[in-house]
C-alpha positions as CSV (number, residue, x, y, z in Angstrom):
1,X,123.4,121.0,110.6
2,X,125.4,121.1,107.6
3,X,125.0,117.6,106.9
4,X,120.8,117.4,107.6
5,X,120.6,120.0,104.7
6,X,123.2,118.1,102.4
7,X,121.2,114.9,103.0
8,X,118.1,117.1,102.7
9,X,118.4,118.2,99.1
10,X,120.1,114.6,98.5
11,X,116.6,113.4,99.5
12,X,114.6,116.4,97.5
13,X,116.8,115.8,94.4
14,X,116.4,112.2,94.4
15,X,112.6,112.5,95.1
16,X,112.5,115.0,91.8
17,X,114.3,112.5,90.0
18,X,111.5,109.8,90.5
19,X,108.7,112.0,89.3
20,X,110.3,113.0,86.2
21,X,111.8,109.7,85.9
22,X,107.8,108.6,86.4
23,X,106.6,111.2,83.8
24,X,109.1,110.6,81.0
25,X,108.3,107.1,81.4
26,X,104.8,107.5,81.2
27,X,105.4,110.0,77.9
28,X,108.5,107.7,76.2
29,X,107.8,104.4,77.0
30,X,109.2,102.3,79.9
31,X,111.9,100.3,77.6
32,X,113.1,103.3,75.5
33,X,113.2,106.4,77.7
34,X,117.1,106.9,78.5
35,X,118.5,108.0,81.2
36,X,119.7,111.1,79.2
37,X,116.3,112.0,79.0
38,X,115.7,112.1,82.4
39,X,118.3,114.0,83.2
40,X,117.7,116.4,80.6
41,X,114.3,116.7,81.8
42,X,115.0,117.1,85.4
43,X,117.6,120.1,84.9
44,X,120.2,117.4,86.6
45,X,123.3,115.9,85.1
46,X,123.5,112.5,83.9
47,X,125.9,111.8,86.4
48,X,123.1,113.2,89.1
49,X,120.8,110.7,87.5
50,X,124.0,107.8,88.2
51,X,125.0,109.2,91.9
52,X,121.0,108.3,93.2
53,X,120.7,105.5,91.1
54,X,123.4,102.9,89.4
55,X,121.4,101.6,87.0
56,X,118.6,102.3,84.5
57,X,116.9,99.2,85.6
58,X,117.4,100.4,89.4
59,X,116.0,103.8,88.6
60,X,113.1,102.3,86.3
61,X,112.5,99.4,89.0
62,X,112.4,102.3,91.7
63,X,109.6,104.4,89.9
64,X,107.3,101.3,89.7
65,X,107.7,100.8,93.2
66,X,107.3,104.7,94.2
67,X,104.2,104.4,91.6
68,X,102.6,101.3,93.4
69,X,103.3,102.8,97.2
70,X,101.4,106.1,95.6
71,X,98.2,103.7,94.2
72,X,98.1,101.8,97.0
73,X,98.4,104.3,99.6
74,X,95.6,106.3,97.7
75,X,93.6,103.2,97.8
76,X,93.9,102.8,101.9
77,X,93.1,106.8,101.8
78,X,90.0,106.1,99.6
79,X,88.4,102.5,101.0
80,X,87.3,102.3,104.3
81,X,86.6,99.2,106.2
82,X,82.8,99.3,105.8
83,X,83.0,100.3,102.1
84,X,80.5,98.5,99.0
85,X,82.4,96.9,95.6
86,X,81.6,100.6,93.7
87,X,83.3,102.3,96.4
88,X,86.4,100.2,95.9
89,X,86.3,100.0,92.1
90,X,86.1,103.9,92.4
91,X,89.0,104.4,94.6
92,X,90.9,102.1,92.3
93,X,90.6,104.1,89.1
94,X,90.9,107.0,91.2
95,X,94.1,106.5,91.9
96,X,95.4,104.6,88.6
97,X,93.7,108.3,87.1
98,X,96.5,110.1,88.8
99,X,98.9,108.4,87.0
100,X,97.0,106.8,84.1
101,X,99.8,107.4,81.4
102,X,102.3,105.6,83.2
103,X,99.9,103.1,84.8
104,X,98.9,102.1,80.8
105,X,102.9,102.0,79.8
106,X,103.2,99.1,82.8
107,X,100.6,97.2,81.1
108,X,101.6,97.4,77.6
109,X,105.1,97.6,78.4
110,X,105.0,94.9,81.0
111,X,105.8,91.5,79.2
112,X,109.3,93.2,78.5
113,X,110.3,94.6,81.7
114,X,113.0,92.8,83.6
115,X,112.2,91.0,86.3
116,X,112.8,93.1,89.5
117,X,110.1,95.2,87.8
118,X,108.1,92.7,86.6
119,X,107.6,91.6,90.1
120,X,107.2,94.9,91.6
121,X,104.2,95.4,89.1
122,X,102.9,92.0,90.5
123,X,103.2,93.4,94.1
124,X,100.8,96.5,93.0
125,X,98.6,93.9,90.9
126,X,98.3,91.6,94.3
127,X,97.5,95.0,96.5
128,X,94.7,95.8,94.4
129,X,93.6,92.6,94.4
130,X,93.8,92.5,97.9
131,X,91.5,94.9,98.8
132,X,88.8,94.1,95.8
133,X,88.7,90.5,97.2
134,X,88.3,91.6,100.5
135,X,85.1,93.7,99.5
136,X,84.1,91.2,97.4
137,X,84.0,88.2,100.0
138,X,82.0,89.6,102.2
139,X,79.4,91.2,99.1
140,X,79.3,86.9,98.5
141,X,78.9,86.8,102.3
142,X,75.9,89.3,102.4
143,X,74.5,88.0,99.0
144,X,74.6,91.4,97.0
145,X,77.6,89.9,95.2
146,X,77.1,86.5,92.8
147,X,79.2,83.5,94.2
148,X,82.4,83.2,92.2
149,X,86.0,82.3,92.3
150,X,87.7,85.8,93.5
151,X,90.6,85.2,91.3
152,X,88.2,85.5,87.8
153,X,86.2,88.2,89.7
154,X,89.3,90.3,90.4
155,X,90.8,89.2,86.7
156,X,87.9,90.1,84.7
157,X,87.5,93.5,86.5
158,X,91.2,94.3,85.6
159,X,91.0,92.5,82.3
160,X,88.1,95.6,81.9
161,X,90.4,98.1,82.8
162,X,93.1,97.3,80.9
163,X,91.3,96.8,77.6
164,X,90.1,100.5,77.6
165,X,93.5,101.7,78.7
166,X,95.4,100.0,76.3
167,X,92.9,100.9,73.2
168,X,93.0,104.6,74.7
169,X,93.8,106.1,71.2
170,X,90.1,104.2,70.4
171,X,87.7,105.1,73.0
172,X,89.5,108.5,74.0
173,X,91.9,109.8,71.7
174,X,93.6,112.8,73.4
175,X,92.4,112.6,76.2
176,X,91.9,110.6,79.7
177,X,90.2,107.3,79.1
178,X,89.2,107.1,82.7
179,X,87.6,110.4,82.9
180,X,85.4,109.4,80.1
181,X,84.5,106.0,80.8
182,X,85.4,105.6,84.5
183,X,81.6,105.7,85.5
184,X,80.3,103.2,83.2
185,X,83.4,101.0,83.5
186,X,82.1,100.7,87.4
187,X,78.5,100.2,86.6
188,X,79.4,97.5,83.7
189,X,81.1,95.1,86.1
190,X,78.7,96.0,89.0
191,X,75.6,95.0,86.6
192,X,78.3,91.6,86.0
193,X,78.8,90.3,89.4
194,X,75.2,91.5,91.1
C-alpha cells in the first residue's frame, strides 16, 4: 500500500512536471527555457526536475511527445470515420488551439532542436498527415476534392497554418491567432482544393 501511493505521487509529480515543463516552454522558448525555470515554476526542486528526468533534452524531448499523444489523441476524439476535409481541418486546429503557444515554439524553434525531438515533432507532423490524407483520398475518390498529390495537399494546408502562427504578433497581436482566423483559415484551403 505504501509503495502504490509513493509510486502514485512519483507518477502525479512527474505528470506536473510535464505540463509546466510544456507551459514554460511554450512562454520561454524551447532552446532557452532552463531547467531552473521549471523547477522554479513547478514549486519542485531542481533536483525533483533531475530524479524524473536526467536530461534537459530528455525532459524537453518528453513534452513533445506528451504534446503530440495529447494533439493526436484529440484528433481520434474529434474525426470520425465518416467525417468531410472541414471536419478534419477543424479538429486539427482544435486541438493545436489547446496548446497553440507551444505548438508555434515547435515550429519556429524546430530547425534547432536535437534530434530525438526533431523526430518526435516529425512523428506528430506524420499523424496529422495521416488522417488529413485519409479524408482527403477518398474526397478525390468521391470527386468533391481536386485530384492532387497528397503530400502538396497536406504541405500547403500546414504551410497555411504555420504562416499565421509564426507571424502571430501580425495578424493577432495579444491574442490567439487561431481563434481569430481559425474559420477562414478552413474555408481558404477548402475554396483551394474543391
Amino acid at each position: 500500500m505504501l509503495q502504490s501511493q509513493r509510486q502514485e505521487q512519483k507518477e502525479k509529480t512527474r505528470k506536473h512536471i510535464i505540463d509546466v515543463a510544456l507551459n514554460q516552454f511554450a512562454k520561454d522558448g524551447l532552446t532557452v527555457t532552463r531547467t531552473s525555470d521549471i523547477a522554479r515554476a513547478a514549486n519542485v526542486s531542481h533536483g525533483t526536475v533531475f530524479a524524473h528526468f536526467p536530461t534537459r533534452e530528455i525532459l524537453l524531448n518528453t513534452v513533445i511527445e506528451v504534446f503530440g499523444m495529447r494533439l493526436t489523441n484529440r484528433l481520434h476524439e474529434l474525426v470520425n470515420e465518416n467525417c468531410e476535409m472541414k471536419e478534419v481541418l477543424e479538429a486539427h486546429l482544435t486541438g493545436l488551439s489547446e496548446h497553440e503557444r507551444f505548438y508555434t515554439r515547435l515550429v519556429l524553434e524546430g530547425p534547432l532542436l536535437n534530434g530525438s525531438s526533431r523526430n518526435s515533432l516529425i512523428m506528430i507532423q506524420s499523424a496529422i498527415s495521416f488522417h488529413i490524407i485519409q479524408v482527403a483520398e477518398r474526397g478525390m475518390e468521391n470527386h468533391k476534392i481536386r485530384c492532387q498529390p497528397v503530400d502538396l495537399l497536406f504541405n500547403t494546408w500546414v504551410g497555411l497554418v504555420h504562416h499565421y502562427l509564426i507571424n502571430g504578433d501580425l495578424f493577432a497581436p495579444g491574442s490567439s491567432v487561431l481563434e481569430r482566423y481559425s474559420k477562414q483559415l478552413v474555408e481558404h484551403y477548402l475554396y483551394l482544393i474543391t
